[in-house]
C-alpha positions as CSV (number, residue, x, y, z in Angstrom):
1,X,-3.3,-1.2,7.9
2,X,-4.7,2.1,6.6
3,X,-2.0,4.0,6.5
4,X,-0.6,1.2,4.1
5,X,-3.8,0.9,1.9
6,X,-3.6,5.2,1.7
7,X,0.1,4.8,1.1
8,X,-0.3,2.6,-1.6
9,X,-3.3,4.2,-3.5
10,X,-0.9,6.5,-5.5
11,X,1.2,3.5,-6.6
12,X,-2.0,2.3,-7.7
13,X,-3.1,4.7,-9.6
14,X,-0.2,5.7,-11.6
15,X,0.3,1.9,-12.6
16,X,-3.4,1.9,-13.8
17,X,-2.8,4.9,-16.1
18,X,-0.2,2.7,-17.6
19,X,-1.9,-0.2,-18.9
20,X,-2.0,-0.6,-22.6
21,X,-4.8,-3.2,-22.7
22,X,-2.9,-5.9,-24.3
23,X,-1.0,-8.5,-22.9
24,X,2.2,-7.3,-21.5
25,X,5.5,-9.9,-21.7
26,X,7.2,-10.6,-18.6
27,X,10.3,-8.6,-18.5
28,X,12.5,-11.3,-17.2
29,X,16.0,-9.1,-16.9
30,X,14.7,-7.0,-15.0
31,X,12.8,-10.0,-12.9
32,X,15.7,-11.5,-12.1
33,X,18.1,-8.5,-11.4
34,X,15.3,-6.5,-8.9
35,X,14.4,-10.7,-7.3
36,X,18.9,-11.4,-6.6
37,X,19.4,-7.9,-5.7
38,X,16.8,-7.8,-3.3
39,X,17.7,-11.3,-1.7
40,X,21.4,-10.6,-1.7
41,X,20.8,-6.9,0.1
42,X,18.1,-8.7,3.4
43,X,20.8,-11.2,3.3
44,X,23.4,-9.4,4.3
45,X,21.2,-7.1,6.6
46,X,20.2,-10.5,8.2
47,X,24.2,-11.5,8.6
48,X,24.6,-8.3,10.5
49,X,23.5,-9.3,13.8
50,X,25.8,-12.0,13.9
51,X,29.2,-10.9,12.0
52,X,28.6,-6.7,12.8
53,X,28.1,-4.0,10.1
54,X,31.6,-3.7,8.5
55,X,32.2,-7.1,8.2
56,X,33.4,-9.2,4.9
57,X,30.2,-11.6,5.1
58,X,28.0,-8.7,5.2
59,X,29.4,-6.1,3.5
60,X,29.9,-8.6,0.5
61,X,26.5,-9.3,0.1
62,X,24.4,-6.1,0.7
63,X,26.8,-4.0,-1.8
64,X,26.2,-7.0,-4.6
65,X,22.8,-6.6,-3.9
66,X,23.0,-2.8,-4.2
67,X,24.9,-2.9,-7.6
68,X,22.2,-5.1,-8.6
69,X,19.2,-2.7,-8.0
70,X,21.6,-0.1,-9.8
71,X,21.4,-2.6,-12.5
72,X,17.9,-3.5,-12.4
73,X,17.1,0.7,-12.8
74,X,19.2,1.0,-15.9
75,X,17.2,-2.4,-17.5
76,X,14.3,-0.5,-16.8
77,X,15.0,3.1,-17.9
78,X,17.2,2.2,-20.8
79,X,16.6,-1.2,-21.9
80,X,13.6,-3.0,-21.4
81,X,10.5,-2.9,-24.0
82,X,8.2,-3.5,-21.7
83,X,9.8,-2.0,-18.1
84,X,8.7,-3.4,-14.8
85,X,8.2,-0.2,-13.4
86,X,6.7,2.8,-15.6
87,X,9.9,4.9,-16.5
88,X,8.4,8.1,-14.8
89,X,9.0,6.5,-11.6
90,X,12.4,6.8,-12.1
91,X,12.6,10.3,-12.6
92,X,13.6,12.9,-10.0
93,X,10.9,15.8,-10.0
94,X,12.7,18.6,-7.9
């Protein structure tokens, strides 16, 4: 349990710096492709035990869920007004 709370204190703070003190809209896009692509990939992890890795019912799945996450980061860096997830998030600091 601590190691979560002082795992998820940065998260925390970085989201508060982004509040702009009105009322944000829900970004519904990017709702829906982060909420399918997250079901469809623990689905087909869950169909693993019972079909293996490499099959059809779960390789289906998981990489329709994947493309959907790939979606759900271009909605949020590219398209949406009002992103989900701050856009600096995205962004690969080397």
């Amino acid at each position: 349990m601590i190691v979560t709370l002082g795992g998820s204190q940065p998260i925390v703070v970085a989201l508060a710096r982004t509040r702009t003190g009105g009322r944000a809209s829900l970004d519904r896009t990017g709702a829906v492709t982060a909420t399918a692509g997250l079901a469809a990939l623990i689905f087909g992890i869950t169909l693993s035990a019972d079909h293996g890795w490499t099959s059809t019912p779960v390789v289906a799945p998981a990489a329709a869920g994947l493309a959907l996450l790939v979606v759900f980061g271009v909605v949020q860096t590219r398209l949406a007004t009002q992103p989900m997830v701050p856009r600096r998030l995205f962004r690969a600091e080397v």
